[in-house]
N, CA, C and O of each residue as an XYZ file, in Angstrom:
304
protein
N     130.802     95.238     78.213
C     130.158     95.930     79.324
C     128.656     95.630     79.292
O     128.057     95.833     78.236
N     128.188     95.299     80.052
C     126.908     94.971     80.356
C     126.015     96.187     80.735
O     126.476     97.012     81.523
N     124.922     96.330     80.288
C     123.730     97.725     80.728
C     122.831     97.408     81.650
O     121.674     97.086     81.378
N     123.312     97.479     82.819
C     122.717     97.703     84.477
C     122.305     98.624     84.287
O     122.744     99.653     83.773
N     120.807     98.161     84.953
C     119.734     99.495     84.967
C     119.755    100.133     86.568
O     118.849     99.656     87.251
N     120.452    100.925     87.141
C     120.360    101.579     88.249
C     119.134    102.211     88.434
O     118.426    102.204     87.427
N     118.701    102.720     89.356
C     117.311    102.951     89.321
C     116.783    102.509     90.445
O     117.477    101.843     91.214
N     115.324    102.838     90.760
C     114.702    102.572     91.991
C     113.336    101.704     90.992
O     112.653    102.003     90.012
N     113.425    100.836     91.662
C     112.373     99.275     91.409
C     111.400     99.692     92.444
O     111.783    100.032     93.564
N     110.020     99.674     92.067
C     108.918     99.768     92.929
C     107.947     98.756     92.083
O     107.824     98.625     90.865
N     107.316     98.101     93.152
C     106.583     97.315     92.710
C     104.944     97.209     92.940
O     104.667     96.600     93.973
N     103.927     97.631     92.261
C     102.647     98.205     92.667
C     101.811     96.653     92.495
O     102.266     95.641     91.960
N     100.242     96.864     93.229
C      99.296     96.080     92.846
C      98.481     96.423     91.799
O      97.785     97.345     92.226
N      98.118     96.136     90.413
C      97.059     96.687     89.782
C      95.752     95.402     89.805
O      95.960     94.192     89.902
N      94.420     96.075     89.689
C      93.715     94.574     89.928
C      92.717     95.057     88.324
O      92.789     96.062     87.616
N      91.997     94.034     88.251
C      91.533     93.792     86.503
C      92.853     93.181     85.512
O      92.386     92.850     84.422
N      93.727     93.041     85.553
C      94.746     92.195     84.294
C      94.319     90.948     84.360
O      94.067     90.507     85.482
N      94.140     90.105     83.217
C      93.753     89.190     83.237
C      94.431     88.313     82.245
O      94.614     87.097     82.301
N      94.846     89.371     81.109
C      95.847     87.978     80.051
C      97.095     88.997     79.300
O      97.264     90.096     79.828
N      97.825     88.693     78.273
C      98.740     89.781     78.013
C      98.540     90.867     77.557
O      99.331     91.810     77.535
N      97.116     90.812     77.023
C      96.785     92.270     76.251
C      97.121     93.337     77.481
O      98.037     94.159     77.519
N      95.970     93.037     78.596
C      96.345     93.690     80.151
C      98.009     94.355     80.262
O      98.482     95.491     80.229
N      98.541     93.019     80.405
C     100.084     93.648     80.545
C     100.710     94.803     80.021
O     101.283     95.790     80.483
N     100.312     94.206     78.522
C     100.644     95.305     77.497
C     100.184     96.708     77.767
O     100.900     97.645     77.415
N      99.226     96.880     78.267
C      98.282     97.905     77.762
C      98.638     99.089     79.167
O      98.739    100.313     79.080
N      98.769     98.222     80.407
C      99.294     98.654     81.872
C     101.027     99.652     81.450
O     101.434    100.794     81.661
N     101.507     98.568     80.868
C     103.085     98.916     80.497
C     103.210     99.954     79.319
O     104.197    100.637     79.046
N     102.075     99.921     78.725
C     102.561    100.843     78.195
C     102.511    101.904     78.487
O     103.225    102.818     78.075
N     101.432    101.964     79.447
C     100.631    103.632     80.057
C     102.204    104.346     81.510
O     102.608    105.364     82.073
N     102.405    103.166     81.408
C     103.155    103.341     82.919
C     104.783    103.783     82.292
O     105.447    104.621     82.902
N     105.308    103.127     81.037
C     106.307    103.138     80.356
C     106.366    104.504     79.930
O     107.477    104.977     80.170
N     105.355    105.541     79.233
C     105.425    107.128     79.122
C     105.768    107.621     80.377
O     106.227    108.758     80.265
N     105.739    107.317     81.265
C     106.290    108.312     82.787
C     107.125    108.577     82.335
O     107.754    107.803     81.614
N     107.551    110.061     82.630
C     108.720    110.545     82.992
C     109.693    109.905     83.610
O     109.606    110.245     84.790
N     110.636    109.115     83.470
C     112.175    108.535     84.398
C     111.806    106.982     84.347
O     112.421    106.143     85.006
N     110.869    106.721     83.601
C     110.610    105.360     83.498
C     111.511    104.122     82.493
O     111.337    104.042     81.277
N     112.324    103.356     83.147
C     113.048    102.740     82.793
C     112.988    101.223     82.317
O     113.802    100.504     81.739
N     111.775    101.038     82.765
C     111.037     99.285     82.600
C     110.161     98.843     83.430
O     110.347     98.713     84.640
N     109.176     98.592     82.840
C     107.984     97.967     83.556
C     107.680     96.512     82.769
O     107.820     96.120     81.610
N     107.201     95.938     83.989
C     106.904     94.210     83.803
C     105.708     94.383     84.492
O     105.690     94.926     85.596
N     104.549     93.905     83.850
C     103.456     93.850     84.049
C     103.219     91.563     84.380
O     103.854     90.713     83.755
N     102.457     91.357     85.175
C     101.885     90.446     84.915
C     100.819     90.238     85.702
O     100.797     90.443     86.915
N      99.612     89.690     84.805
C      98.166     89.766     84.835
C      98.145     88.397     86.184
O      97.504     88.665     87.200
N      98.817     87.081     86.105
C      98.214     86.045     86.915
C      98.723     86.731     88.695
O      98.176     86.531     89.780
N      99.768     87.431     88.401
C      99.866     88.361     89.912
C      98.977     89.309     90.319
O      98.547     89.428     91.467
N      98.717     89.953     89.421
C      98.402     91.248     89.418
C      99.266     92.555     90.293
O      98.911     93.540     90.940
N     100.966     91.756     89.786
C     102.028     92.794     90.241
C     102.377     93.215     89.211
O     102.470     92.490     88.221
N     102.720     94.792     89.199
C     103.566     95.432     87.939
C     104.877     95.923     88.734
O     104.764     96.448     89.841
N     106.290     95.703     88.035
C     107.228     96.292     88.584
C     107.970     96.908     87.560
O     108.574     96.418     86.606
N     107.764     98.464     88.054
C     108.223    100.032     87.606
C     110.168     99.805     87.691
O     110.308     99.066     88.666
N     110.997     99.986     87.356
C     112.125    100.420     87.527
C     112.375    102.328     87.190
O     112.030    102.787     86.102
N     112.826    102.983     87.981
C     112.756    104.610     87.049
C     114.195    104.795     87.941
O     114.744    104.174     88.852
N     114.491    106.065     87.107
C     115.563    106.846     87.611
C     115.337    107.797     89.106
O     116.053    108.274     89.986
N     113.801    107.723     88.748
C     113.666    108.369     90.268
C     112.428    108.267     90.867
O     111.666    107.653     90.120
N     111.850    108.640     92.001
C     110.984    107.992     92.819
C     109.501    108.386     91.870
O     109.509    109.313     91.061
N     108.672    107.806     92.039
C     107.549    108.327     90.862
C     106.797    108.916     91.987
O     107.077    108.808     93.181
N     105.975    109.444     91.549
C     104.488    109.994     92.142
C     103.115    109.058     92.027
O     102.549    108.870     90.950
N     102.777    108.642     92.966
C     101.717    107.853     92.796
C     100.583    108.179     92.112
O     100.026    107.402     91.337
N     100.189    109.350     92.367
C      99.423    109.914     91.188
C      99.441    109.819     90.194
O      98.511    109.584     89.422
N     100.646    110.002     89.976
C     101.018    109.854     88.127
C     100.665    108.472     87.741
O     100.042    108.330     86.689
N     101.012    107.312     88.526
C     101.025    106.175     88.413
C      99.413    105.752     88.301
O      98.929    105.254     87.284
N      98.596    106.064     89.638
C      97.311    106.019     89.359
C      96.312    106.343     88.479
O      95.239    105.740     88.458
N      96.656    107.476     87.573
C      96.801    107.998     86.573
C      96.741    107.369     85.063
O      95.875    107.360     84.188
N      97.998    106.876     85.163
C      98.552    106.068     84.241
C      97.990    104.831     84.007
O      97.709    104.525     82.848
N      97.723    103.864     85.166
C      96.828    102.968     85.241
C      95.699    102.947     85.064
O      95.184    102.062     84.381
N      95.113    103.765     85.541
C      93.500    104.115     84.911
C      93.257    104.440     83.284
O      92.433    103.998     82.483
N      94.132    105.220     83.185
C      94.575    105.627     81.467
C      94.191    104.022     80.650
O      93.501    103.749     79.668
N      94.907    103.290     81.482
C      94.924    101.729     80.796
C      93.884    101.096     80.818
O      93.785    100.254     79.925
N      92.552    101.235     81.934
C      91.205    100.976     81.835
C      91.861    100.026     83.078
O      91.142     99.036     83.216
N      92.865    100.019     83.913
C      92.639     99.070     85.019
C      92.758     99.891     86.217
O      92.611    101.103     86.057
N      93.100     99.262     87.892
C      92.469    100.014     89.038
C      93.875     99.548     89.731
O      94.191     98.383     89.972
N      94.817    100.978     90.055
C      95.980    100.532     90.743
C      95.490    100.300     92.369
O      94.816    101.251     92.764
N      95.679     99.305     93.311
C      95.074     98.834     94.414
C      96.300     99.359     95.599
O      95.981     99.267     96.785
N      97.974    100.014     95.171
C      98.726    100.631     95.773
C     100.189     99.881     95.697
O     100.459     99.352     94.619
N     100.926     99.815     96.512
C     102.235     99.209     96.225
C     101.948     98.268     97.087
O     101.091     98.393     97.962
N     102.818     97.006     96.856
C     102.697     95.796     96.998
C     103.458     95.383     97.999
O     103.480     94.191     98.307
């Protein structure tokens, strides 16, 4: 049996990432959410994509991103 992540995929802009530390540092802040199921950060996009069990709050997210020292620019 394979582990399909059901879930709602949202995909935000963050701007400042620039190499993997960035990634890391975005994902991890965003990865403590509540219902957060996987985040993929990458710096040469400057797209992060959230998977959660349920719809997030942008706040929280904006939040979270700033936490990381970068500037969420909104969903993508």
């Amino acid at each position: 049996m394979t582990s399909q992540t059901n879930g709602i995929t949202t995909v935000y802009t963050v701007t400042g990432m620039t190499c993997g530390h960035c990634e890391g540092a975005v994902a991890q802040e965003l990865s403590a959410l509540a219902g957060v199921t996987s985040v993929a950060a990458v710096a040469a996009t400057g797209l992060v994509t959230v998977v959660s069990a349920g719809p997030l709050d942008d706040e929280a997210v904006r939040a979270a991103v700033d936490e990381a020292g970068y500037e969420l620019a909104g969903r993508a």
